[in-house]
mmCIF file of the protein (N, C-alpha, C, O) and its ligand, coordinates in Angstrom:
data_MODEL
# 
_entry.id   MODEL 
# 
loop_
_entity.id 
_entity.type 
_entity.pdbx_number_of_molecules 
1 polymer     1 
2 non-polymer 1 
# 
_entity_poly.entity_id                      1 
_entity_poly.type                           'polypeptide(L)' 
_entity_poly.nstd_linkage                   no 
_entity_poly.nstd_monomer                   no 
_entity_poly.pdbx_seq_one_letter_code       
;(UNK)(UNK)(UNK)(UNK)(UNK)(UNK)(UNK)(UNK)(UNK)(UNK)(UNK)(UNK)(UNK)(UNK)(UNK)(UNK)
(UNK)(UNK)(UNK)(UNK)(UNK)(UNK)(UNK)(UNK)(UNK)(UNK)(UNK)(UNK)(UNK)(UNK)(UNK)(UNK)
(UNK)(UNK)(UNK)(UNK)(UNK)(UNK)(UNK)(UNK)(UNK)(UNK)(UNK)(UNK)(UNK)(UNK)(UNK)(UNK)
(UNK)(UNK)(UNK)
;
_entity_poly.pdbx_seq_one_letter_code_can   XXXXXXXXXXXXXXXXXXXXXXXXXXXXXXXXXXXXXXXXXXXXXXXXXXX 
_entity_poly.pdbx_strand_id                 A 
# 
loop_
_entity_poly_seq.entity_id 
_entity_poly_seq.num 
_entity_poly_seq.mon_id 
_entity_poly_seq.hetero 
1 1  UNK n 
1 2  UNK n 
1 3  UNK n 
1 4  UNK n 
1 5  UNK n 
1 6  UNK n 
1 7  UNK n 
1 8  UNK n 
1 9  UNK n 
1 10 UNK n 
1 11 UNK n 
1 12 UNK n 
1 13 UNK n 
1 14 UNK n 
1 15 UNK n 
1 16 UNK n 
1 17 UNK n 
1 18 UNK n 
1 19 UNK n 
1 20 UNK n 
1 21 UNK n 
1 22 UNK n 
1 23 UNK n 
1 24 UNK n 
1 25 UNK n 
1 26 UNK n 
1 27 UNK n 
1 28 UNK n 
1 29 UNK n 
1 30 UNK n 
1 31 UNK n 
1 32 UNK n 
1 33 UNK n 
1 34 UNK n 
1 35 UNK n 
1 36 UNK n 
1 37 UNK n 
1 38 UNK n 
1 39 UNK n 
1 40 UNK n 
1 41 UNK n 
1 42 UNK n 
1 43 UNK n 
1 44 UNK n 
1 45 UNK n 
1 46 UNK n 
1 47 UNK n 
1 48 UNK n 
1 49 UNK n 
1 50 UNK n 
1 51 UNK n 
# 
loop_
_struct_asym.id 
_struct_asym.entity_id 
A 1 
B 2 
# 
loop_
_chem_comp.id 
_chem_comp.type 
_chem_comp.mon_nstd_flag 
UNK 'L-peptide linking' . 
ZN  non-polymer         . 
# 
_pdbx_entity_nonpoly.entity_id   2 
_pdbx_entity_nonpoly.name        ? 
_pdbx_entity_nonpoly.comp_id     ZN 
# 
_pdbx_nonpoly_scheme.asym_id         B 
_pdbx_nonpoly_scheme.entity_id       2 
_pdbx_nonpoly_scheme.mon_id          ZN 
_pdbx_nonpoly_scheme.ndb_seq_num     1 
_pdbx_nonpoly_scheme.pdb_seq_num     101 
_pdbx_nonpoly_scheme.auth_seq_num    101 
_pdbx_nonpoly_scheme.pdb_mon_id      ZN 
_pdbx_nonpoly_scheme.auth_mon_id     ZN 
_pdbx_nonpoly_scheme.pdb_strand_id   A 
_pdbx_nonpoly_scheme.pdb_ins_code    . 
# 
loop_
_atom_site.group_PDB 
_atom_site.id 
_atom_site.type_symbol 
_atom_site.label_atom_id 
_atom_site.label_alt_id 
_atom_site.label_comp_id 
_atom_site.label_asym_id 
_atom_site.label_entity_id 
_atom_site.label_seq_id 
_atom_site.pdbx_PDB_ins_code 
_atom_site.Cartn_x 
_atom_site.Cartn_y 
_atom_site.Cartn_z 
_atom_site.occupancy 
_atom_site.B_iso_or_equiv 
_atom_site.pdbx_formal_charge 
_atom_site.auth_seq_id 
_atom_site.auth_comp_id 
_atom_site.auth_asym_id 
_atom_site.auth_atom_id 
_atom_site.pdbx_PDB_model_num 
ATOM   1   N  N  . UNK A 1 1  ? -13.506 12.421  10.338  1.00 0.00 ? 1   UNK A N  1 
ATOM   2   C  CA . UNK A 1 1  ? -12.936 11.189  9.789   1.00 0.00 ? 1   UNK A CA 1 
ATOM   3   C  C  . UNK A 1 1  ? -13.017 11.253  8.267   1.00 0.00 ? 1   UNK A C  1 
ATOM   4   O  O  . UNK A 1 1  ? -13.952 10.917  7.541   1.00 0.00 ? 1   UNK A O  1 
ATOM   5   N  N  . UNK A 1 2  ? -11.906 11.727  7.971   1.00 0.00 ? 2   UNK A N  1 
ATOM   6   C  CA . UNK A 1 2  ? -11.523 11.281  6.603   1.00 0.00 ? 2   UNK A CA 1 
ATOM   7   C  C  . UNK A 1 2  ? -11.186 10.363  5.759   1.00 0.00 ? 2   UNK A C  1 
ATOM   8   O  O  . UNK A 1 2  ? -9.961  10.431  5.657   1.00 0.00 ? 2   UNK A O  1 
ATOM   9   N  N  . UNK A 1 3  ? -11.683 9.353   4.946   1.00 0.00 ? 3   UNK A N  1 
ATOM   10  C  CA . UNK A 1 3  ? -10.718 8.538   3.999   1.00 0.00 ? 3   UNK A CA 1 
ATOM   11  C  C  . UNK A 1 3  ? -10.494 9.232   2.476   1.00 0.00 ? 3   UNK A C  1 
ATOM   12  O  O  . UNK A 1 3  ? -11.514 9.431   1.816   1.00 0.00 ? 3   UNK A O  1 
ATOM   13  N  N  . UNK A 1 4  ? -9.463  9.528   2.020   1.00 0.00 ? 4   UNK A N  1 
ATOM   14  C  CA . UNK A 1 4  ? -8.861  10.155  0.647   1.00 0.00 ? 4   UNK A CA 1 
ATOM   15  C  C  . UNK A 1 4  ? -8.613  8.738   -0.294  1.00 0.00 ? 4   UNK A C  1 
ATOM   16  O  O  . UNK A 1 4  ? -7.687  7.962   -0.058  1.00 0.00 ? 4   UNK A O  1 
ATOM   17  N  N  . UNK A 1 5  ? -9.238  8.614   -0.991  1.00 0.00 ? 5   UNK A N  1 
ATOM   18  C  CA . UNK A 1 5  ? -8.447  8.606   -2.116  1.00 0.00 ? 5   UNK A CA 1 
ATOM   19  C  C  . UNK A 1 5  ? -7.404  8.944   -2.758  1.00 0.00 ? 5   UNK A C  1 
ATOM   20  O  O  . UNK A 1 5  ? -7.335  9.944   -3.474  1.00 0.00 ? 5   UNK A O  1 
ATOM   21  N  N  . UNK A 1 6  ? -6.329  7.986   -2.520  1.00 0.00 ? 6   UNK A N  1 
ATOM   22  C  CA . UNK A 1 6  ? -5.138  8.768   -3.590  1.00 0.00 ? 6   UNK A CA 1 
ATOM   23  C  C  . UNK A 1 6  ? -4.441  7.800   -4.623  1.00 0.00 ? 6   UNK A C  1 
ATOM   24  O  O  . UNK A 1 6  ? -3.228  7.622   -4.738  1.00 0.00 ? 6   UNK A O  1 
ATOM   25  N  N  . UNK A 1 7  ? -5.234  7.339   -5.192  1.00 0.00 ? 7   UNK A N  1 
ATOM   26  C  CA . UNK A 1 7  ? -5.022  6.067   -6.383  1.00 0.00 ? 7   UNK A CA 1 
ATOM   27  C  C  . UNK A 1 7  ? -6.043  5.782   -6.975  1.00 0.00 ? 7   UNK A C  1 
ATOM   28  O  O  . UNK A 1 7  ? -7.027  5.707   -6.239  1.00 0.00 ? 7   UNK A O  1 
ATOM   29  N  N  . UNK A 1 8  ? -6.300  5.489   -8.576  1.00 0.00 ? 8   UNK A N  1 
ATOM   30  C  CA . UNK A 1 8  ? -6.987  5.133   -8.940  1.00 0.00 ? 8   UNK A CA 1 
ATOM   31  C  C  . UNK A 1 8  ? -6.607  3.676   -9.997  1.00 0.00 ? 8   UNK A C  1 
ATOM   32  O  O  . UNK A 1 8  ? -5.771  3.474   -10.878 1.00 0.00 ? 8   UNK A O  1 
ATOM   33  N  N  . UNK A 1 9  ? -7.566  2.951   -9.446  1.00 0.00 ? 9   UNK A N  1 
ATOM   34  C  CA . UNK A 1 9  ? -7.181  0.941   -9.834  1.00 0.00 ? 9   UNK A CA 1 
ATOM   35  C  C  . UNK A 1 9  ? -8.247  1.393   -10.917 1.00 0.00 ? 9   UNK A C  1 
ATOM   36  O  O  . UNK A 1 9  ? -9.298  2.018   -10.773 1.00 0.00 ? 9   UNK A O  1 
ATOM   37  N  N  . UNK A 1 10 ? -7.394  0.672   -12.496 1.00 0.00 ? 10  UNK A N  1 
ATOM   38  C  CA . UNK A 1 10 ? -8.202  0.441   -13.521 1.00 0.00 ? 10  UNK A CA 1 
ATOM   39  C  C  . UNK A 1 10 ? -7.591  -1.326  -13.447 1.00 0.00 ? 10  UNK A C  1 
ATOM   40  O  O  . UNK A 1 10 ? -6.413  -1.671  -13.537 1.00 0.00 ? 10  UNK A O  1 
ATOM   41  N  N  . UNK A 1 11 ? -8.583  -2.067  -13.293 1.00 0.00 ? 11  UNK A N  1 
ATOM   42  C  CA . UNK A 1 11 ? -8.866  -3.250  -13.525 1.00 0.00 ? 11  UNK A CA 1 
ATOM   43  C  C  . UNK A 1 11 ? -8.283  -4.245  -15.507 1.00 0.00 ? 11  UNK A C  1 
ATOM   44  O  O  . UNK A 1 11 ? -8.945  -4.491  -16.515 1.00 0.00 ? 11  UNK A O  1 
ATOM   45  N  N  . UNK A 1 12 ? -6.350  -4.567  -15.024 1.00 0.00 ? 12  UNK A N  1 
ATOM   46  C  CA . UNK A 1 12 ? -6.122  -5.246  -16.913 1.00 0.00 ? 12  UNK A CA 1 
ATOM   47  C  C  . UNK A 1 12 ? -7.422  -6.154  -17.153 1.00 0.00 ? 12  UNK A C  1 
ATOM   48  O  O  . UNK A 1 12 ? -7.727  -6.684  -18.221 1.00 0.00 ? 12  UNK A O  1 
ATOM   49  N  N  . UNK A 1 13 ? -8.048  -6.217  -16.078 1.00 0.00 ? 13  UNK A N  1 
ATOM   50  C  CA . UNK A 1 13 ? -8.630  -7.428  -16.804 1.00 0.00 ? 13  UNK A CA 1 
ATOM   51  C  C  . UNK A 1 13 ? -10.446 -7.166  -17.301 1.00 0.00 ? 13  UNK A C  1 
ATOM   52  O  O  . UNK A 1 13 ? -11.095 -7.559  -18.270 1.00 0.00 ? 13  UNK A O  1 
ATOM   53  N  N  . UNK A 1 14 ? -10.776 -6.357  -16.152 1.00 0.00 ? 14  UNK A N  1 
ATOM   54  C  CA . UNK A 1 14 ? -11.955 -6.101  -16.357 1.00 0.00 ? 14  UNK A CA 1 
ATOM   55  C  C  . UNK A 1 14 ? -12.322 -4.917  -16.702 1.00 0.00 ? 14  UNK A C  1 
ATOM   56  O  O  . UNK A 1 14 ? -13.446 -4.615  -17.101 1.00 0.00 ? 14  UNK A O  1 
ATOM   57  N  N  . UNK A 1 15 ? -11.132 -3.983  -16.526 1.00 0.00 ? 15  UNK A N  1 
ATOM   58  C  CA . UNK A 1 15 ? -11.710 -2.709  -16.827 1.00 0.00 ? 15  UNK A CA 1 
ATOM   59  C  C  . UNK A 1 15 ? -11.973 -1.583  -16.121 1.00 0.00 ? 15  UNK A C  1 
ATOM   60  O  O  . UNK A 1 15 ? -11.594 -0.438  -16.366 1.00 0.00 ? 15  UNK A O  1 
ATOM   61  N  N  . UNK A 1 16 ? -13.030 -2.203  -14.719 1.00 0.00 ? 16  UNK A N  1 
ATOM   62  C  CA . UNK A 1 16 ? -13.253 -2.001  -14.053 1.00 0.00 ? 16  UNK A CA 1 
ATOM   63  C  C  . UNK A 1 16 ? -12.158 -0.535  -12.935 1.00 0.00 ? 16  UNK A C  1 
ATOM   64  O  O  . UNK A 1 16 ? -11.241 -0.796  -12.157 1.00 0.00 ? 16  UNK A O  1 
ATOM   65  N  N  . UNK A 1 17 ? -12.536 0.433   -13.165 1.00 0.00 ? 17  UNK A N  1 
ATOM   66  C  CA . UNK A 1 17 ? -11.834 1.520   -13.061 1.00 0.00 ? 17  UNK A CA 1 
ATOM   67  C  C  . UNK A 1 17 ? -12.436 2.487   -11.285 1.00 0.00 ? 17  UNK A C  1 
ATOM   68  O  O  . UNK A 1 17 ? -13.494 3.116   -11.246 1.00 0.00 ? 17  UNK A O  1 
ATOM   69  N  N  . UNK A 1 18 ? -11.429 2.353   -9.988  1.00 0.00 ? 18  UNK A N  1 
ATOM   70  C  CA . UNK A 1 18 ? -12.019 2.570   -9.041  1.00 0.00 ? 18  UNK A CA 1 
ATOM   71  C  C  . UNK A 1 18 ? -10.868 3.246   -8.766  1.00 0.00 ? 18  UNK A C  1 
ATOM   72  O  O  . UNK A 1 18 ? -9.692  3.062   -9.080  1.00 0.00 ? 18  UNK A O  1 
ATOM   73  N  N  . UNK A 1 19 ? -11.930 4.768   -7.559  1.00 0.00 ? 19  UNK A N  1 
ATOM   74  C  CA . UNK A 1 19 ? -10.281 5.330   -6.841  1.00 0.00 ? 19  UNK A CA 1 
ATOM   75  C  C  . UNK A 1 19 ? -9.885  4.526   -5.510  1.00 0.00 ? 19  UNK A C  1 
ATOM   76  O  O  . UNK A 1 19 ? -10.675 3.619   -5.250  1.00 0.00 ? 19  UNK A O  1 
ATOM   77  N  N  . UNK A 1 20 ? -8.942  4.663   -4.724  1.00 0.00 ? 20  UNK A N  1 
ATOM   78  C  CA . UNK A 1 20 ? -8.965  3.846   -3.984  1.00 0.00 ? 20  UNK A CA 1 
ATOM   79  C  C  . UNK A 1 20 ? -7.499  5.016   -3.006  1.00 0.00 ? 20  UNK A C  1 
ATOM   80  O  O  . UNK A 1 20 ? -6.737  5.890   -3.420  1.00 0.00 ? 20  UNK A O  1 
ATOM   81  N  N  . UNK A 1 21 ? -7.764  4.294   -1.416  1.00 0.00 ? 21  UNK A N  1 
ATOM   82  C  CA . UNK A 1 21 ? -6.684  4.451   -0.980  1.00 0.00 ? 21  UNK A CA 1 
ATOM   83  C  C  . UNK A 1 21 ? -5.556  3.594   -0.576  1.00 0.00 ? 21  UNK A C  1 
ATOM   84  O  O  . UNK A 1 21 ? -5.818  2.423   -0.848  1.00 0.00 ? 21  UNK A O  1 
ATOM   85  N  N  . UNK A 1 22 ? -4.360  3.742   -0.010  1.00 0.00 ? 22  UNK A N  1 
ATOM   86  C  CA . UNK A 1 22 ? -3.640  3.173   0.033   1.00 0.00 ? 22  UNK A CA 1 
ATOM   87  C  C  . UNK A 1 22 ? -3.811  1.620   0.609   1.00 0.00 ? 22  UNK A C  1 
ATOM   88  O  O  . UNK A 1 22 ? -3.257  0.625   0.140   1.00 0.00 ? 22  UNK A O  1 
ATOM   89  N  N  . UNK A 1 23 ? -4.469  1.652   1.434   1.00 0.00 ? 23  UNK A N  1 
ATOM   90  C  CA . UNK A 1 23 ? -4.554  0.165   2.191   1.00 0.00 ? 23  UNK A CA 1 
ATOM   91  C  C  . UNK A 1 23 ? -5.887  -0.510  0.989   1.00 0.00 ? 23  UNK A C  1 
ATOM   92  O  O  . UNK A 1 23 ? -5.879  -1.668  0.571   1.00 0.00 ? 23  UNK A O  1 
ATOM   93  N  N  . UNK A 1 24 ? -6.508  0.115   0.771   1.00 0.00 ? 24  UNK A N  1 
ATOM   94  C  CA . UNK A 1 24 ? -7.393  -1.147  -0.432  1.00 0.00 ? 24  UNK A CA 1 
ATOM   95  C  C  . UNK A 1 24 ? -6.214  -1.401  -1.989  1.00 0.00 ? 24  UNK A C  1 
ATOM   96  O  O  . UNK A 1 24 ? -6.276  -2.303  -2.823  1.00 0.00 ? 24  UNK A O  1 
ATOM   97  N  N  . UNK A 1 25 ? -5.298  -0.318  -1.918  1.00 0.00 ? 25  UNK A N  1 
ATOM   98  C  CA . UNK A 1 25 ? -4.551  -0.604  -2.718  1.00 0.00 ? 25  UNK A CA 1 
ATOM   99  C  C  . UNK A 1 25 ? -3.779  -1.950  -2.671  1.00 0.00 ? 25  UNK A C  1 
ATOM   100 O  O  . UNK A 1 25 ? -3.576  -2.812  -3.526  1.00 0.00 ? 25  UNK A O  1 
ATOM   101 N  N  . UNK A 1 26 ? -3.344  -1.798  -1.093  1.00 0.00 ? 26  UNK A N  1 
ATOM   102 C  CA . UNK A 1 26 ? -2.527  -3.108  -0.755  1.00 0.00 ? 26  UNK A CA 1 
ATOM   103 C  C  . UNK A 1 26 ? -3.487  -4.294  -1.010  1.00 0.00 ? 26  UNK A C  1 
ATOM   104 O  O  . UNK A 1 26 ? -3.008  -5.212  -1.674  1.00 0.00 ? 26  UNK A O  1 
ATOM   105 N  N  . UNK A 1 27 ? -4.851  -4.430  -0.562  1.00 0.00 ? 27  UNK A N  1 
ATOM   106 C  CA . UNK A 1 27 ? -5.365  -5.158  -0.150  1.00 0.00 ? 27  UNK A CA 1 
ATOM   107 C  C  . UNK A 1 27 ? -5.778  -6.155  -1.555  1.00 0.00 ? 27  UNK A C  1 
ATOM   108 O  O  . UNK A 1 27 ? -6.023  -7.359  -1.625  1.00 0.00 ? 27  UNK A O  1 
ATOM   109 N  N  . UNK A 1 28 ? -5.733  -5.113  -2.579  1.00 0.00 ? 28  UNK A N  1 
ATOM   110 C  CA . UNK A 1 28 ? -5.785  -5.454  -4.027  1.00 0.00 ? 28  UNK A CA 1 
ATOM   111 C  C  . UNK A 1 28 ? -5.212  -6.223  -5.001  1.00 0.00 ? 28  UNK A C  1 
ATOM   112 O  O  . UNK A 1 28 ? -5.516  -7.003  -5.904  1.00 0.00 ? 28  UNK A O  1 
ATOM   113 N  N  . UNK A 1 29 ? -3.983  -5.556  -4.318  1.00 0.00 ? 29  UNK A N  1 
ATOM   114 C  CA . UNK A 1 29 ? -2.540  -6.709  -4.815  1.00 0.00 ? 29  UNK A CA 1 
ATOM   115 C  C  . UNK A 1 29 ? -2.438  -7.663  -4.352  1.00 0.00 ? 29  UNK A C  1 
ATOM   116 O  O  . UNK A 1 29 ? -1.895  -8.556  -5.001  1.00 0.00 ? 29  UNK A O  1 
ATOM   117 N  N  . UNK A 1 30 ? -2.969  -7.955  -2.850  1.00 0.00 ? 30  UNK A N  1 
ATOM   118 C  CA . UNK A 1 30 ? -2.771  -8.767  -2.403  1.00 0.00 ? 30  UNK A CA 1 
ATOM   119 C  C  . UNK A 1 30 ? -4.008  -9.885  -2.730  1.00 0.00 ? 30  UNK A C  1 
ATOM   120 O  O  . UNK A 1 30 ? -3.839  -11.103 -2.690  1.00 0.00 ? 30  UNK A O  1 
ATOM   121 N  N  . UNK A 1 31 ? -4.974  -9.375  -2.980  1.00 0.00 ? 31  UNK A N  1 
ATOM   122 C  CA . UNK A 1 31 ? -6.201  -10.740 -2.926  1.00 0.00 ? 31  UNK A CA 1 
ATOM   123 C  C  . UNK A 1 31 ? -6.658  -10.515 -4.460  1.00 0.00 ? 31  UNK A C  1 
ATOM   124 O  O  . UNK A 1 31 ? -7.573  -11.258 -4.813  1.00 0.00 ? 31  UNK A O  1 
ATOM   125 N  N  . UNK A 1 32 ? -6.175  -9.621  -5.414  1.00 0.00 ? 32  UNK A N  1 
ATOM   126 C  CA . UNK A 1 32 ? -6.752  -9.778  -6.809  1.00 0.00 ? 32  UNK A CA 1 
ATOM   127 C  C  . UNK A 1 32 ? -7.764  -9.270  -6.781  1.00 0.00 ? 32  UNK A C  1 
ATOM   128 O  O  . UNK A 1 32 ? -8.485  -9.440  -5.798  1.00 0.00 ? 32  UNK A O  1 
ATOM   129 N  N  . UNK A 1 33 ? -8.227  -8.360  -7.994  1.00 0.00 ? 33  UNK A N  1 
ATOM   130 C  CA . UNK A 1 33 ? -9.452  -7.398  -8.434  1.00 0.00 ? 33  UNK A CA 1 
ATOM   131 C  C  . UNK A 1 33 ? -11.017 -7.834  -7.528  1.00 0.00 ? 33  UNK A C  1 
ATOM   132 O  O  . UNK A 1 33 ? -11.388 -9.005  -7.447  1.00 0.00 ? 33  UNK A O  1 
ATOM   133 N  N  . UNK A 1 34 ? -11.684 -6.834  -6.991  1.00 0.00 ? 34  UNK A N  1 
ATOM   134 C  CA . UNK A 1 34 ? -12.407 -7.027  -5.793  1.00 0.00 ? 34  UNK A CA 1 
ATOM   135 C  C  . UNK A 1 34 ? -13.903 -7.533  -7.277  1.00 0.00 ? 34  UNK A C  1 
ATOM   136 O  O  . UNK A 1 34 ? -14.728 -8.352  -6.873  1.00 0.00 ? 34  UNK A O  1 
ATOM   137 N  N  . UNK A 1 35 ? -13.991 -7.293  -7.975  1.00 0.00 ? 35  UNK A N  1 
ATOM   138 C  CA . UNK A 1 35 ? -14.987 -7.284  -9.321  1.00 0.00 ? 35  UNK A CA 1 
ATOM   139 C  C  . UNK A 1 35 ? -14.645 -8.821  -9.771  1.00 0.00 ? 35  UNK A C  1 
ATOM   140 O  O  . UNK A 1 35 ? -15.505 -9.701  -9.767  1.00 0.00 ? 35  UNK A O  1 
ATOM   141 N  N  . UNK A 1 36 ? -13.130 -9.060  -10.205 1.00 0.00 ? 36  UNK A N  1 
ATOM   142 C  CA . UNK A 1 36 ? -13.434 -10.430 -11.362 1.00 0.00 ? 36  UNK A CA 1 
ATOM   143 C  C  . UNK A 1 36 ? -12.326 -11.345 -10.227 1.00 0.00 ? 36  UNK A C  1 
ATOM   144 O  O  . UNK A 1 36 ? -12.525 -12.553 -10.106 1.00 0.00 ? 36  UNK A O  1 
ATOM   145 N  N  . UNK A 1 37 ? -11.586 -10.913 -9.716  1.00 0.00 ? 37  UNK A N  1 
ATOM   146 C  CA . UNK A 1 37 ? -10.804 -11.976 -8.660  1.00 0.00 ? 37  UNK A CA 1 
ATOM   147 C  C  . UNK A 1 37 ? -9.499  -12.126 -9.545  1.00 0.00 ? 37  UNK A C  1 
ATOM   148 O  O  . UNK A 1 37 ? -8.985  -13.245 -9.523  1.00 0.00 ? 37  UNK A O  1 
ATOM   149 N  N  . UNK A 1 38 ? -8.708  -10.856 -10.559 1.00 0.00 ? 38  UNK A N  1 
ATOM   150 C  CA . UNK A 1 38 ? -8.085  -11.199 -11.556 1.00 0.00 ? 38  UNK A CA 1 
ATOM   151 C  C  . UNK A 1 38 ? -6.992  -10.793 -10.751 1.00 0.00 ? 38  UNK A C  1 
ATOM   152 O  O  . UNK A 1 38 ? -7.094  -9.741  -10.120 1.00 0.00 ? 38  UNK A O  1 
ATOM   153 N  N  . UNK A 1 39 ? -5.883  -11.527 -10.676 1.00 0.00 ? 39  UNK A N  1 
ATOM   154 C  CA . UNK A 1 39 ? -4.355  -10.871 -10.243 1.00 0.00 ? 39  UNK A CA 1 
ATOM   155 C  C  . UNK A 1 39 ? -3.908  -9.692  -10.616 1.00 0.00 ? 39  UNK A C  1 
ATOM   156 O  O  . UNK A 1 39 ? -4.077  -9.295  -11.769 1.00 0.00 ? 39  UNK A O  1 
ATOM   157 N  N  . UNK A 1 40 ? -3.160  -8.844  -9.521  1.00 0.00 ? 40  UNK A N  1 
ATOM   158 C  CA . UNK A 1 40 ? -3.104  -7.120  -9.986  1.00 0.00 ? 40  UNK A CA 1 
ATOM   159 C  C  . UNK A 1 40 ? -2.004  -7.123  -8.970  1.00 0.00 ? 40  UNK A C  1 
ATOM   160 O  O  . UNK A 1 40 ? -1.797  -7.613  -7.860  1.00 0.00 ? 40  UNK A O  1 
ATOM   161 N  N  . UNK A 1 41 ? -1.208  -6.135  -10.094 1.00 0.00 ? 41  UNK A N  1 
ATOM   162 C  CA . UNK A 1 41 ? 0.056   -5.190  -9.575  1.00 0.00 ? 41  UNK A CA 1 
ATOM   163 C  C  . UNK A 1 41 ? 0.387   -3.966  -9.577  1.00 0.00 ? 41  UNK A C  1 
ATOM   164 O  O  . UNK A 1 41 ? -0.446  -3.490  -10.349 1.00 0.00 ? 41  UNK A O  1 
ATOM   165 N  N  . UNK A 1 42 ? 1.100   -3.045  -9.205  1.00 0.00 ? 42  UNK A N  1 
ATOM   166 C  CA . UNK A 1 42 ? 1.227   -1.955  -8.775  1.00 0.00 ? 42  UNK A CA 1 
ATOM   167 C  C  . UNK A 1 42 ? 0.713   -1.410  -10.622 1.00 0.00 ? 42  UNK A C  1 
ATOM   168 O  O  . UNK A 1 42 ? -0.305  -0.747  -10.823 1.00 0.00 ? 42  UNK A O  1 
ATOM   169 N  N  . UNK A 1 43 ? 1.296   -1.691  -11.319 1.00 0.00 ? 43  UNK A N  1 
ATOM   170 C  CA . UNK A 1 43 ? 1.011   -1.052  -12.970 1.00 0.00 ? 43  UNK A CA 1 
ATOM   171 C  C  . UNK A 1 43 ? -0.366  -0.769  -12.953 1.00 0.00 ? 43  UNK A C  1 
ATOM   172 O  O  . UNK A 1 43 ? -0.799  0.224   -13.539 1.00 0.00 ? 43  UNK A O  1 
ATOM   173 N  N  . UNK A 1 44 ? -1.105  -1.553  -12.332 1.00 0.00 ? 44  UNK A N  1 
ATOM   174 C  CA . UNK A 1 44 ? -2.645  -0.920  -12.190 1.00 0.00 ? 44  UNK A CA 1 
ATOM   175 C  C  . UNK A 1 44 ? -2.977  0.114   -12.046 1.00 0.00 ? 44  UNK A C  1 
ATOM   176 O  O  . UNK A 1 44 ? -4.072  0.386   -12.537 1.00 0.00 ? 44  UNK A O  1 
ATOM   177 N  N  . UNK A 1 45 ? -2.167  1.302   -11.256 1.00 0.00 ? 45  UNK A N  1 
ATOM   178 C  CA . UNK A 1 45 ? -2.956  2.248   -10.447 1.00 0.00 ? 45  UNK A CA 1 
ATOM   179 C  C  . UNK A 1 45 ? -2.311  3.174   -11.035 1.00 0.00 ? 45  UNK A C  1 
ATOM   180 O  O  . UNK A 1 45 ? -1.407  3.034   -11.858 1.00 0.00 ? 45  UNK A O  1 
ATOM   181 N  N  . UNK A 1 46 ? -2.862  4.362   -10.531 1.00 0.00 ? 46  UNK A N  1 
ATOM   182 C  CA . UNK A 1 46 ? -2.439  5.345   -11.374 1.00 0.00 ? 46  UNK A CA 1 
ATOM   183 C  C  . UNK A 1 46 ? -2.396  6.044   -9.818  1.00 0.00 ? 46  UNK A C  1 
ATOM   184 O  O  . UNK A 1 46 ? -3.199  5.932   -8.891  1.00 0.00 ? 46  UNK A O  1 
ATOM   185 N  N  . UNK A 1 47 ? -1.170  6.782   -9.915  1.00 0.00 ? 47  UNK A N  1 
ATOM   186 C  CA . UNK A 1 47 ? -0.879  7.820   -8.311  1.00 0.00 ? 47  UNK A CA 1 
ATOM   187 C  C  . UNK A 1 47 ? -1.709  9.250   -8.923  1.00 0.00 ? 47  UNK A C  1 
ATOM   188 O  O  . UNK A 1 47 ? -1.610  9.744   -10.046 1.00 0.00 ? 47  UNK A O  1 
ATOM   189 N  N  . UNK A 1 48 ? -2.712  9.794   -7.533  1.00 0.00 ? 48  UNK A N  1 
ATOM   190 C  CA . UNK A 1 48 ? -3.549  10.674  -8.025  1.00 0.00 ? 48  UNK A CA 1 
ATOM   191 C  C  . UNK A 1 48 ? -2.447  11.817  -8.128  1.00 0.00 ? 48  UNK A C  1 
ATOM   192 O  O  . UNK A 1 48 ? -1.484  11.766  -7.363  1.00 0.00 ? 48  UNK A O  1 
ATOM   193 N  N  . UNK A 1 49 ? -2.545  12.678  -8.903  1.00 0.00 ? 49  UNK A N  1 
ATOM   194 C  CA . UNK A 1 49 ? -1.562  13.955  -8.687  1.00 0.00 ? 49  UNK A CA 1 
ATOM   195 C  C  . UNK A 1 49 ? -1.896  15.063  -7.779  1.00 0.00 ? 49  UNK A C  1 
ATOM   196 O  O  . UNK A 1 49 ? -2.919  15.681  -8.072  1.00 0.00 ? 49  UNK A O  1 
ATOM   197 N  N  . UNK A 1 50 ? -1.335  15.391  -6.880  1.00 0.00 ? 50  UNK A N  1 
ATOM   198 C  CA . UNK A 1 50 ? -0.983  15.978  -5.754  1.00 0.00 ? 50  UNK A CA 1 
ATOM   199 C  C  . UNK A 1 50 ? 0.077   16.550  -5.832  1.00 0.00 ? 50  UNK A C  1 
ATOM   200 O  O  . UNK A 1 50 ? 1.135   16.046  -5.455  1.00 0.00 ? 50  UNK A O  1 
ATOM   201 N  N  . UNK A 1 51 ? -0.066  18.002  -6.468  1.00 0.00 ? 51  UNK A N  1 
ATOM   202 C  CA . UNK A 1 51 ? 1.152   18.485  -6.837  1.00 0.00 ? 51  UNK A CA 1 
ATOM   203 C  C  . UNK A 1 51 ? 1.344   19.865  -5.716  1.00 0.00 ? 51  UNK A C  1 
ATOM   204 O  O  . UNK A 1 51 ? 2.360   20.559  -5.759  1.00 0.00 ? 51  UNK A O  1 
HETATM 205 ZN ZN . ZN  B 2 .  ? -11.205 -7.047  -12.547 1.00 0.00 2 101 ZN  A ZN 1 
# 
């Protein structure tokens, strides 16, 4: 059982800089920064490179 990481959430508001996978990604956008509760959109994340 694997979970990957393939995103990393830097937090506009806090800073707060985490890798993450796809479904905490969603889960992020959807309920706002898990640290300050700050609203977040896709511009947050950075797609890991997987080339
Ligand atoms: Zn935050």
């Amino acid at each position: 059982m694997s979970t990957r990481e393939n995103a990393r959430f830097v937090c506009p508001a806090c800073t707060r800089s985490i890798a993450v996978t796809d479904a905490v990604r969603d889960a992020l956008v959807e309920n706002g920064c898990a640290v300050c509760g700050a609203d977040v959109d896709l511009g947050a994340f950075d797609a890991a490179e997987t080339a």
